[in-house]
C-alpha positions in Angstrom: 58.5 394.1 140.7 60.2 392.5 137.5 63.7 391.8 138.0 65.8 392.8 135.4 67.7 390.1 133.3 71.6 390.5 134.1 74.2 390.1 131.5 76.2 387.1 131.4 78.3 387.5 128.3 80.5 390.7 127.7 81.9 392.1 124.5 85.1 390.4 125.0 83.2 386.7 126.2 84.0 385.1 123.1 87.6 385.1 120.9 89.2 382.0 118.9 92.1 380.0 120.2 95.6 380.8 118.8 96.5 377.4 119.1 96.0 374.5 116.0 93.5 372.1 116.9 95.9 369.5 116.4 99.8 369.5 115.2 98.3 367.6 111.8 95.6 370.7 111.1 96.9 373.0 108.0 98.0 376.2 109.2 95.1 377.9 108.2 92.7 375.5 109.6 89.6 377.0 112.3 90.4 377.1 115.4 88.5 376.9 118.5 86.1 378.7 119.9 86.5 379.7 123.6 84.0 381.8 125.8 83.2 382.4 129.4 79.3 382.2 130.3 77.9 383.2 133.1 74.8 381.9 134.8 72.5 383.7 137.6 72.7 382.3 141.0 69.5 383.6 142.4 71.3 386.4 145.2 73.0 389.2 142.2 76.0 386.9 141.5 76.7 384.5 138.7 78.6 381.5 138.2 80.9 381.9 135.4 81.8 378.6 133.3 84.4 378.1 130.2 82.2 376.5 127.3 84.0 376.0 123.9 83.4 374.2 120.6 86.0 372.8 117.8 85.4 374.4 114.1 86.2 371.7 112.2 83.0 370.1 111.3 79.5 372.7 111.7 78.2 370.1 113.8 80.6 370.2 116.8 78.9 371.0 119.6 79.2 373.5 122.1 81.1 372.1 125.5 80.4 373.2 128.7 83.9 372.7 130.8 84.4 374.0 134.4 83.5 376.5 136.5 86.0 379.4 136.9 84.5 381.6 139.4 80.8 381.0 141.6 80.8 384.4 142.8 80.9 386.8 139.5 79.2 390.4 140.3 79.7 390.6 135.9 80.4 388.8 132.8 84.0 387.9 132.2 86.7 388.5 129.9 88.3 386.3 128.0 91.8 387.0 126.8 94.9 384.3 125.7 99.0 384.9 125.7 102.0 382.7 125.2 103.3 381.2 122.7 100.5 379.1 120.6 101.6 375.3 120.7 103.8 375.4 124.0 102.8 374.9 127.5 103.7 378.8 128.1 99.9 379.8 125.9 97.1 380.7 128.4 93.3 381.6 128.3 93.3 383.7 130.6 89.7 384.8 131.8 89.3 388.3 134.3 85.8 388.2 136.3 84.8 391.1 138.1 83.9 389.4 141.8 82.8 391.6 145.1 86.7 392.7 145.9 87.4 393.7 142.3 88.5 391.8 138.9 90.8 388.7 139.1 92.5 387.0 136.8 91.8 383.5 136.2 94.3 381.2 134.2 94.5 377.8 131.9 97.5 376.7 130.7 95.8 374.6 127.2 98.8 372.5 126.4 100.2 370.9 129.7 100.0 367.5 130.0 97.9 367.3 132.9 96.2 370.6 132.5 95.2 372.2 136.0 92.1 373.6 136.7 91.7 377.5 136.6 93.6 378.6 138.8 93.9 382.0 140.0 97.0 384.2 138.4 98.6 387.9 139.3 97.1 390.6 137.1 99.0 391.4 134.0 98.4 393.8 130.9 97.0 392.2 128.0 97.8 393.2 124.4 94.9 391.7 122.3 93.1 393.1 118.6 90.7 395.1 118.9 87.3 392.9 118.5 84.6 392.8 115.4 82.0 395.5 115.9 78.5 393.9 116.1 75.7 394.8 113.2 73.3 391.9 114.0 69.5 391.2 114.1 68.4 392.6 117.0 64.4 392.4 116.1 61.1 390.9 116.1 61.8 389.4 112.7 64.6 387.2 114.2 63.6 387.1 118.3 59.8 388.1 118.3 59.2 389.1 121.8 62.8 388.6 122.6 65.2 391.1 124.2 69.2 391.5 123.1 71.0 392.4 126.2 74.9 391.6 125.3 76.8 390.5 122.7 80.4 389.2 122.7 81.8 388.9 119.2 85.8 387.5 117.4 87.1 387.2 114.9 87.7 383.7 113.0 89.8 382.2 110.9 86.4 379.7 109.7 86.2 381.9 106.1 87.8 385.2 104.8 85.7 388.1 106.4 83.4 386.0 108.9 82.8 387.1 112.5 81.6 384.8 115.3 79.4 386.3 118.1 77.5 384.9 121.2 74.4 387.1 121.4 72.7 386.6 125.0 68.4 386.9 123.9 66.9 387.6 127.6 68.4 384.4 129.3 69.0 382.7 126.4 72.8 381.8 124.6 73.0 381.6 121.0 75.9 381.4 118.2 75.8 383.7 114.9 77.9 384.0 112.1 78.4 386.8 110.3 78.6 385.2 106.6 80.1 386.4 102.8 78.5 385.0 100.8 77.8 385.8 97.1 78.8 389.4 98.1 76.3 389.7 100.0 76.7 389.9 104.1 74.0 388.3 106.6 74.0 387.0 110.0 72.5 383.7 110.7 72.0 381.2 113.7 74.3 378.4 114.3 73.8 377.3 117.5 72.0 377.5 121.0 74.0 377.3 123.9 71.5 377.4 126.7 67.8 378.0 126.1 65.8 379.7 128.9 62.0 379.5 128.5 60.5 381.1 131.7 57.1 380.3 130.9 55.5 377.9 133.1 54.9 374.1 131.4 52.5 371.1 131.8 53.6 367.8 132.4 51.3 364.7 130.7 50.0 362.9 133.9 52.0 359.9 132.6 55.1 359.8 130.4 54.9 358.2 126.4 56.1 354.6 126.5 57.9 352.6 123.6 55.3 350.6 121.3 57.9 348.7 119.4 61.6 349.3 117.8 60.3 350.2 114.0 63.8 349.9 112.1 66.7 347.1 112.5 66.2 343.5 112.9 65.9 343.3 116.4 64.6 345.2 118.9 68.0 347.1 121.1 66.3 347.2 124.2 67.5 345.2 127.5 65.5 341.6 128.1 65.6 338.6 130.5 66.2 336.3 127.7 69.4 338.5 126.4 67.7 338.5 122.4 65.4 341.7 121.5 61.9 341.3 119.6 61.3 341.1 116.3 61.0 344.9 115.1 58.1 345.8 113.1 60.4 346.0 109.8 62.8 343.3 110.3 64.6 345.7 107.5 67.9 343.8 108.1 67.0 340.8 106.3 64.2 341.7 104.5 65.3 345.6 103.1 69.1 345.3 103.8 68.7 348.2 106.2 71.2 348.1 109.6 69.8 351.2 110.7 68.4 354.4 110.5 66.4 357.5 111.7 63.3 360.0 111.2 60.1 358.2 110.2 58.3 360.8 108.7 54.8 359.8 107.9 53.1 361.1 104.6 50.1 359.8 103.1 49.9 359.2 99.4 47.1 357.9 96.8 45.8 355.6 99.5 49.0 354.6 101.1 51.0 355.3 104.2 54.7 355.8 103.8 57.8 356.5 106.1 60.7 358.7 105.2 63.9 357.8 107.0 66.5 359.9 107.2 70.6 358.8 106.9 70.5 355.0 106.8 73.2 352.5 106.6 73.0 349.7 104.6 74.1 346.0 104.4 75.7 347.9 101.1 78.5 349.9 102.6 79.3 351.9 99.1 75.3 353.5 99.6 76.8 355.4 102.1 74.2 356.8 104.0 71.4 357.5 101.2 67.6 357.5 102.5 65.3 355.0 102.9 61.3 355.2 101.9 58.8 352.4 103.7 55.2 351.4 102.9 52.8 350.9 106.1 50.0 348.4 104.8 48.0 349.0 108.4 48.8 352.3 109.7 45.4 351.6 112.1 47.2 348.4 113.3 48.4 348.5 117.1 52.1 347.3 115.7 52.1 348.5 112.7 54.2 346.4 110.0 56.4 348.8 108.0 57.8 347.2 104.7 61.2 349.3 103.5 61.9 349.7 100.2 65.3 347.6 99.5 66.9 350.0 97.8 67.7 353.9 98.8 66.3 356.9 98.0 68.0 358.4 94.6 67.8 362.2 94.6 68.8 364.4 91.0 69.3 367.2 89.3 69.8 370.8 91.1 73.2 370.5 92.2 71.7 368.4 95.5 73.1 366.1 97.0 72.8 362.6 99.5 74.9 362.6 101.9 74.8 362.6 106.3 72.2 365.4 107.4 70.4 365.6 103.5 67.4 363.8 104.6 63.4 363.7 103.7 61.9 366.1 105.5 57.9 365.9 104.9 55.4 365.6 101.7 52.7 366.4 100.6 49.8 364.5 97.6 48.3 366.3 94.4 46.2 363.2 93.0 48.4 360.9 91.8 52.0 362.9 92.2 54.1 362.8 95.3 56.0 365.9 96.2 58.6 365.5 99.0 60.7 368.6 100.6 64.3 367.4 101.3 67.7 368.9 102.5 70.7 369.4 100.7 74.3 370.3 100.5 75.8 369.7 103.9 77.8 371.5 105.7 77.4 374.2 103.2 78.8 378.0 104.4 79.7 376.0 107.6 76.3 374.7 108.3 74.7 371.6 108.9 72.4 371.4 106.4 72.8 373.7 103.0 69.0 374.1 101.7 65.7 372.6 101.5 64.8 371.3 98.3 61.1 370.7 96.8 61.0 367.3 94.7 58.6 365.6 92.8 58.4 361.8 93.0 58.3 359.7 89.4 55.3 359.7 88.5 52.6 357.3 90.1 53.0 355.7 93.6 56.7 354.4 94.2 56.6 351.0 94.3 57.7 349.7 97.9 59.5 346.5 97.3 62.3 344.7 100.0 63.5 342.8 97.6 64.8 345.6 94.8 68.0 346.1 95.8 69.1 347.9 92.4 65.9 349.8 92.0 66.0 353.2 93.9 63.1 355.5 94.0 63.6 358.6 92.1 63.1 362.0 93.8 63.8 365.2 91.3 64.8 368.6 92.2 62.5 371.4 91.9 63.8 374.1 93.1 65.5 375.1 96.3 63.0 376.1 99.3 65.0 377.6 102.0 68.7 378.2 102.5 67.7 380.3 105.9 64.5 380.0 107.5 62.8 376.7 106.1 65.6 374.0 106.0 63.7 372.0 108.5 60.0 372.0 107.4 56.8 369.9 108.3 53.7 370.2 105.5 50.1 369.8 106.4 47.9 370.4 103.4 44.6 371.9 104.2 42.0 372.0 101.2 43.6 374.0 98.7 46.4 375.2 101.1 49.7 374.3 101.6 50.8 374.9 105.5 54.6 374.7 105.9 56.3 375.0 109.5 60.1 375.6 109.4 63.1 376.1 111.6 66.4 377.6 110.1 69.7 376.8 112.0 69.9 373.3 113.0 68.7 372.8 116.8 69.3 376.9 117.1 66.2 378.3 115.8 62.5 379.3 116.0 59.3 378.0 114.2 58.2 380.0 111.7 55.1 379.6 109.6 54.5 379.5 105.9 51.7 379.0 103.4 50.7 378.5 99.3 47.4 379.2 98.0 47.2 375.6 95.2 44.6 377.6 93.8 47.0 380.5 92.7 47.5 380.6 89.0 49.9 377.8 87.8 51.0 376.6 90.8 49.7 373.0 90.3 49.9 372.8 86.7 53.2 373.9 86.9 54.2 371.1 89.7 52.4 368.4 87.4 54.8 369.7 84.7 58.0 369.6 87.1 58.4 373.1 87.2 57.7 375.2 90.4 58.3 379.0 89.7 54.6 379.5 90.0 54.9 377.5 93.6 58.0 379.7 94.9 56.4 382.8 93.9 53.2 381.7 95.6 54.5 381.4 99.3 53.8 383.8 101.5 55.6 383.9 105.0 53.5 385.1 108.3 54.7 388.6 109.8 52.3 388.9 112.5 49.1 389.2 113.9 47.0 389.6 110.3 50.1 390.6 108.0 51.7 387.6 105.2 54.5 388.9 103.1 56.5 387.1 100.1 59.8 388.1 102.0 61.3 384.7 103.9 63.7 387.2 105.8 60.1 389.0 107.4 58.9 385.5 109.0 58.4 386.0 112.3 58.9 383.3 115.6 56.0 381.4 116.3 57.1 380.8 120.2 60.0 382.3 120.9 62.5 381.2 122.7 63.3 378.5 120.5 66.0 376.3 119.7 64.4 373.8 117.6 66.2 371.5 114.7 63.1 368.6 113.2 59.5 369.3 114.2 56.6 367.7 113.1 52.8 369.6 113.1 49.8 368.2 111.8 45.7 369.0 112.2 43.6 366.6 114.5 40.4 366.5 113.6 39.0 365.6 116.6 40.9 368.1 118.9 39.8 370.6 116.3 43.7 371.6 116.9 46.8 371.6 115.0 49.4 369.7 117.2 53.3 371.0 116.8 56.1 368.7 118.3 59.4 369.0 119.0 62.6 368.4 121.3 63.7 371.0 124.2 66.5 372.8 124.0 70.5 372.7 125.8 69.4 373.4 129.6 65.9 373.9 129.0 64.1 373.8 132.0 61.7 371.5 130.8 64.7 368.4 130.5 65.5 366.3 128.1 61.9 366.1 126.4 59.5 365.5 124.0 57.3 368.9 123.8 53.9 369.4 122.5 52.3 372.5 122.0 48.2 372.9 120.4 46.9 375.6 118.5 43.3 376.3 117.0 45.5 378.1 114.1 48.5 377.5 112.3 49.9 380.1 113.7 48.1 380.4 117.2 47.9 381.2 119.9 50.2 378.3 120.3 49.1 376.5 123.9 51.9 375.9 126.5 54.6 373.2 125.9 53.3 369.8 127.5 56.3 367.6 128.8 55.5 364.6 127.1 58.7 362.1 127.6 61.6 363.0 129.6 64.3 360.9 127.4 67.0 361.1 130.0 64.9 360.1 133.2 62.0 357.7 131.5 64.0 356.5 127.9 67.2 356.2 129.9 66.0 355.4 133.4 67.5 352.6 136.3 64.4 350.6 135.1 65.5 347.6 132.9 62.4 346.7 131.4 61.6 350.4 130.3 65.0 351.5 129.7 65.0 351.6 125.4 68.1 354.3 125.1 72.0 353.0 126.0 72.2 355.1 129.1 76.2 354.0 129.6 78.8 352.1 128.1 78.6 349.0 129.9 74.5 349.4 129.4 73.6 346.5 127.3 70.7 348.5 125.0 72.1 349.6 122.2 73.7 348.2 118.5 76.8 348.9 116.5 76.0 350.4 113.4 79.0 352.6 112.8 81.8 353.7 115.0 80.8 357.1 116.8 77.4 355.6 117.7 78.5 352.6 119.2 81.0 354.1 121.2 78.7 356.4 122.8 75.8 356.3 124.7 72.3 357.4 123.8 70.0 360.8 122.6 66.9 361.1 121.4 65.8 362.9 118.9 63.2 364.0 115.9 59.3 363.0 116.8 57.3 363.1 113.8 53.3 363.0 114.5 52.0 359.3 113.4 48.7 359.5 114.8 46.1 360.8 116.9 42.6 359.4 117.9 40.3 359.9 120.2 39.5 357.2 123.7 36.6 358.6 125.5 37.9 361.7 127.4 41.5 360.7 126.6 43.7 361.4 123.4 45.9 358.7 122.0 49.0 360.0 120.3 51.6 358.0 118.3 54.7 359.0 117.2 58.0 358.1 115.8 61.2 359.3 117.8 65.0 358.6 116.8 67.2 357.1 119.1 70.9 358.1 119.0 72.2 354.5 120.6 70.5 352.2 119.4 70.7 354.2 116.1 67.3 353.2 115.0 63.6 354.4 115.0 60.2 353.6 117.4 57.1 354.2 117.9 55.9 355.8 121.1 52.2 355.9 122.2 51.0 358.5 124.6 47.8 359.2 126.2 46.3 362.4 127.2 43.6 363.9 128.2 41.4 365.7 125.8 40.5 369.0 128.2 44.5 369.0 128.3 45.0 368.4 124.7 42.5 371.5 123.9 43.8 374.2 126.0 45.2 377.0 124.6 46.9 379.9 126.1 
């Protein structure tokens, strides 16, 4: 008998903090966000925890502080009184538990703040809360089930509304936007991602090739000085460090797109960086980066933190790159993706032009909801594009352009790409494309998925689709591939390929690659947050894939978080693994 999937988040779950974030933030500053979550403990009760998230920046994350109660029969309340500022404010959180509702407390501003503590029942004046008017859909959760909402009201823009939407077991963030008069809800984050379908794990985990970016390799040795990396792009490109590594293939060249990078050049800021792979077959591939960034123009974009490269794609002798712009836009993380062209003929990869950037012009704008993340595999005369929306809090959808429709590449070759936008069609299900973004549907749903990278093997007769888990996924901290024998499916089940927490951050020196503590002596210093923290990884963009008798050999690039720099991993599977579908 299937169990039914119980609520953890109520209407009143979720509401924004009274109180400043700080006595320096102007008075009508965003405040935080505050919820209680709840989580099943297996025997009809639920552990209830406080989770909340400062509005300041879009990329704050989403805490998770302590438990309140272990024994919840329901989802909590969440309510505040006091004076904002003064020891005397409260959140004050009621869970229903097996001898009725009590009252939790935390008093936000004491010194030494207790833990919730339980408090005498009192009556509570607070607004009445936003009505919800969400997606509740296949369009925006395929297969997916709303069971509860919990929305407040913010003070993040005139007229938003925040909600926690609870998708079967799975915790996500809206916002309810204005924008151009217009009202939609979109994605902004993923507090807990519950996948309950059974997963595969690769009979031995990826392993660490060699440190790609920087000038020496971060990783712990017996002599105390790293490797060479295969760039050396401190000395040779000016580059300290950097992320992505986004292979694209171009006119008979290899190239890397790398995402923010800082430079020996502090007034670059953090502008892109482009690298030429002379011997992509090699077994450490040298990568040669360009010595001066990335210059993006026209179309209002811009190059700053989180507008990166994203993918590209070849039509003879042009190079057309998709790219993200306008940060932090309408409080997300990234703005848009952007279609640019490349000046004409292959960029010139050269360490030594410092004062010669390659050009990148704007297009038009791809995506500002479903397609800001996007990975391009060009099949004959089709253009495949997979895309996620909300940063890290989204599924993969799937779109695609027939080159062949009228003007679409005599139009590109001329820089103009009405005829391309008018030409993409977005899958809607089994059999059904439609030229509305907002009718995409989820690929594999749940998903909360930021970069991704999918590309056809030949030789597995297979498109291959990875990407990162999720907050709490109960797959880990991991590198996940899925196979398909269509871009769209059926999409296999997700392979565990590297645990980045237990293998990438492990007690075993000579493995260990990613700063697993302070005192850990992996890592570099390439700007202030980074090197104060310890390590993540991130974004694993497809490099290669060849067949080894039975076995599979995968390469990809994956950014590392501390030391903040790119490598390549190498994994082997086996073929009759690699093939199976669902």
């Amino acid at each position: 008998m299937q169990v039914a999937t119980p609520a953890l988040i109520g209407p009143a779950s979720l509401l924004e903090s009274d109180d400043r974030p700080s006595v320096w933030s102007p008075p009508g500053a965003p405040h935080r966000l505050e919820a209680v979550v709840g989580s099943a403990n297996g025997d009809g009760t639920l552990t209830v925890h406080h989770y909340f998230r400062g509005q300041g920046r879009p990329d704050n994350p989403w805490l998770r502080g302590d438990a309140i109660s272990t024994r919840a029969v329901g989802p909590g309340e969440l309510h505040q009184r006091g004076r904002p500022g003064t020891a005397r404010h409260e959140l004050l959180a009621r869970i229903p538990e097996p001898d009725g509702v009590r009252t939790y407390a935390w008093a936000v501003n004491e010194p030494a703040a207790r833990r919730w503590h339980p408090v005498a029942d009192a009556s509570i004046d607070q607004p009445p809360r936003p009505a919800w008017d969400g997606p509740t859909d296949a369009r925006e959760w395929g297969t997916g089930t709303v069971i509860a909402v919990a929305t407040a009201a913010t003070r993040l823009r005139n007229g938003w509304v925040q909600a926690l939407v609870q998708v079967d077991g799975s915790i996500y963030h809206l916002q309810r936007q204005l924008r151009r008069g217009r009202v939609r809800w979109l994605r902004h984050a993923c507090l807990r991602l519950h996948d309950p379908e059974p997963f595969v794990v690769a009979d031995e985990p990826s392993h660490k090739v060699a440190q790609v970016t920087g000038e020496r390799d971060g990783q712990h040795s017996a002599s105390g000085t790293g490797r060479p990396t295969l760039s050396s792009s401190l000395s040779r490109s000016g580059v300290r460090g950097t992320d992505l590594g986004v292979r694209v293939d171009h006119a008979g060249d290899t190239y890397l797109l790398f995402g923010d990078t800082h430079w020996t050049r502090p007034w670059l800021g953090t502008r892109d960086a482009v690298g030429l792979v002379p011997d992509p077959e090699a077994e450490h591939p040298e990568v040669c980066l360009h010595g001066s960034p990335l210059r993006l123009r026209g179309g209002g974009t811009t190059m700053r933190e989180y507008d990166v490269p994203l993918d590209g794609f070849s039509l003879s002798d042009d190079l057309f790159v998709f790219h993200t712009s306008n940060h932090f836009r309408d409080a997300q993380v990234m703005g848009r993706s952007v279609l640019t062209r490349a000046r004409p003929g292959r960029p010139r990869i050269d360490p030594a032009a410092r004062w010669r950037p390659v050009e990148l012009r704007y297009l038009t704008t791809f995506s500002d909801h479903r397609f800001i993340n996007v990975s391009v595999q060009r099949i004959g005369e089709e253009l495949l594009l997979w895309g996620t929306g909300a940063y890290r809090a989204d599924d993969v959808r799937l779109a695609r352009v027939d080159l062949t429709a009228p003007g679409v590449v005599p139009g590109l070759r001329r820089g103009r790409a009405e005829a391309f936008a008018a030409a993409v069609r977005y899958w809607a299900g089994p059999g059904r494309w439609s030229g509305d973004e907002a009718d995409a549907r989820p690929l594999t749903p749940p998903g909360a998925h930021g970069e991704l990278s999918v590309r056809w093997v030949p030789a597995l007769s297979r498109y291959l689709m990875l990407t990162m888990s999720g907050p709490d996924d109960p797959i880990g901290a991991a590198v996940v591939l899925r196979t398909a024998p269509e871009p769209w499916g059926p999409w296999s089940p997700r392979i565990r390929l590297f645990d980045w927490v237990g293998d990438g951050m492990g007690s075993d020196d000579a493995r260990r690659f990613i700063r697993a503590s302070l005192g850990d002596a992996v890592g570099d210093a390439i700007f202030a947050g980074q090197a104060e923290a310890t390590g993540a990884a991130y974004a694993p963009y497809l490099f290669d894939a060849r067949p080894d008798g039975d076995e599979v050999v995968l390469r990809y690039t994956l950014s590392t978080w501390n030391p903040y720099q790119v490598v390549l991993m190498r994994q082997r599977l086996a073929m009759k693994k690699a093939r199976k579908d669902c």
